[in-house]
C-alpha positions in Angstrom: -12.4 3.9 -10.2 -9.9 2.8 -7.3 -6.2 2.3 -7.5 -4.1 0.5 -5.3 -1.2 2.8 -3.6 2.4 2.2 -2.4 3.6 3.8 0.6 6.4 3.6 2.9 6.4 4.2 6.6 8.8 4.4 9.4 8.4 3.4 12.7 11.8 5.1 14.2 12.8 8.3 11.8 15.8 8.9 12.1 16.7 12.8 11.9 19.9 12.0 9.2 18.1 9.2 7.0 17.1 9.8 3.6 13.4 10.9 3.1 10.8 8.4 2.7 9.4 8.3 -0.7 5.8 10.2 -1.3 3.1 7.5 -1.9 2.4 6.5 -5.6 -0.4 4.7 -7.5 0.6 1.7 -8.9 -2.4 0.2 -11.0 -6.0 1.0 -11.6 -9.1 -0.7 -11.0 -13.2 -0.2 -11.7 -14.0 -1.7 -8.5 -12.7 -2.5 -4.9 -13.1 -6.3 -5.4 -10.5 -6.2 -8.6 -8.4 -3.7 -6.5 -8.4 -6.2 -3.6 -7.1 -9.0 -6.1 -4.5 -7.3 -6.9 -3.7 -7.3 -3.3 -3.7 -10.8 -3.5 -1.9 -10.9 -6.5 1.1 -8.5 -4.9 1.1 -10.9 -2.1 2.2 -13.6 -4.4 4.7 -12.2 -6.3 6.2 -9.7 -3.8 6.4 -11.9 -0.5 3.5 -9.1 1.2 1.1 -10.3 3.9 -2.4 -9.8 3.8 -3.3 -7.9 6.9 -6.8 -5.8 7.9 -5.4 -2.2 8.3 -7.0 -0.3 10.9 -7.2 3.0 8.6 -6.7 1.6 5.3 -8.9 -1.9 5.1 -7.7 -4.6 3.8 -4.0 -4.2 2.8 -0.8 -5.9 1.9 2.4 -5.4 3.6 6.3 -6.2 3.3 8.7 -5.6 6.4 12.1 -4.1 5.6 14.4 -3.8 8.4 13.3 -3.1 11.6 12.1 0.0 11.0 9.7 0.3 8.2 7.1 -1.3 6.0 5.7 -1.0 2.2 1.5 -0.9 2.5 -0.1 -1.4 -0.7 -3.9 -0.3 -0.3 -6.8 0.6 -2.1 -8.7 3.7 -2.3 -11.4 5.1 -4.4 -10.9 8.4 -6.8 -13.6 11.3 -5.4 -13.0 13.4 -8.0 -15.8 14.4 -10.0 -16.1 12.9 -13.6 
């Protein structure tokens, strides 16, 4: 099982800002190649760019500002079934 994540970073925190929301899953998959066309898929609909994340592989991202950036990613559940 995978699931493709939503996070937020910030390049420049700033100590008054609001915190950044904790990462969330957003849709689940039975294999990295579905999970990585729903990257495609978000890139389409949600203006992201593919890109080749050094720590997260391949990954879709959305500027905001000039600050930040939404990463969607995959990654696969260890857990134990």
């Amino acid at each position: 099982m995978y699931y493709m994540i939503l996070a937020a970073m910030i390049t420049n925190a700033n100590p008054d800002s609001l915190p950044m929301p904790m990462p969330m899953i957003i849709e689940s998959y039975v294999s990295l190649e579905k999970c990585r066309d729903g990257l495609v898929l978000a890139r389409e609909y949600e203006n992201f760019k593919l890109i080749k994340h050094l720590m997260f592989g391949k990954s879709a991202v959305k500027q905001y500002g000039e600050e930040g950036v939404t990463l969607l990613f995959c990654v696969k559940d260890m857990r134990s079934v």
